[in-house]
N, C-alpha and C positions, 0 to 999 in steps of 0.2 A: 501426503499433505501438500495442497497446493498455494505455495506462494507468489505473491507479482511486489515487483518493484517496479511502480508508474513511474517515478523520473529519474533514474540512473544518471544523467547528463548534467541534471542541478549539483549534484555532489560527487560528481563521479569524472575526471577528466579524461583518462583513460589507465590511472596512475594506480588504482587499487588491484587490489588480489583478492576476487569475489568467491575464490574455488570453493575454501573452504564451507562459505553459506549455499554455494552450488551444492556442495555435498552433504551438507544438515537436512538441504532442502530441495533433492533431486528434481520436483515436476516447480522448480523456478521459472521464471519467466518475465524478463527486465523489458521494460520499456525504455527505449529514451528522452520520451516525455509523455505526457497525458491532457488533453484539455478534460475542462473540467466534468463536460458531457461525458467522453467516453468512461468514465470512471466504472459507472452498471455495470457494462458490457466487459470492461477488460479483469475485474474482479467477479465476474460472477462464477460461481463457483470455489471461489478460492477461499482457506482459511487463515494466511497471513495475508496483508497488505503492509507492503512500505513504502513510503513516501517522505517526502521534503518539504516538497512547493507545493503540490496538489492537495488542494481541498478535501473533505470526505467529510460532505456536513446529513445532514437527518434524512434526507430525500434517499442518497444515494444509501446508505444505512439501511433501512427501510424494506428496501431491493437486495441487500446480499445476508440473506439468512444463515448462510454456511460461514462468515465471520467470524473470526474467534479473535484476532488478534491483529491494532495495528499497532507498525513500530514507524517510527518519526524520525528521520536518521537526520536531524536539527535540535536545536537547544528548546525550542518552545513547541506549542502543542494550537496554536490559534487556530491552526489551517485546518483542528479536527473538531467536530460537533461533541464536544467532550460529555453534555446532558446527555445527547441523543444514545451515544456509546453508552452512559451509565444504565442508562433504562436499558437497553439490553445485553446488560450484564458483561 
């Protein structure tokens, strides 16, 4: 399963211990941040996304059919197209 974490560096100072999610989720792959273009590109293929700060509204949606799950590592959810997510399931 391939996951990416887009911005590592908005929640991440250097203080965490990511091993354990390293090892849930061997083919990881952290950014230290994302604008909001690259999003397509650095998710494609991938079936986790995590994020913080970075958007992932319907457009970007749209383009990663192998999605299955994102996780939000913040208290609220604005940053995600939450319709777009429901329409595909």
């Amino acid at each position: 399963m391939r996951a990416v974490i887009l911005d590592r560096e908005s929640f991440d100072r250097g203080e965490l211990d990511l091993s354990a999610l390293h090892s849930a989720l061997p083919e990881l792959t952290d950014f230290p941040a994302t604008a909001p273009e690259e999003v397509p590109e650095r998710l494609a293929g991938a079936q986790v996304a995590i994020t913080n700060k970075v958007p992932i509204g319907a457009e970007a949606l749209e383009m990663l059919p192998d999605l299955r799950l994102i996780a939000v590592a913040a208290t609220g959810t604005n940053n995600i197209d939450l319709e777009a997510a429901r329409r595909r399931g």
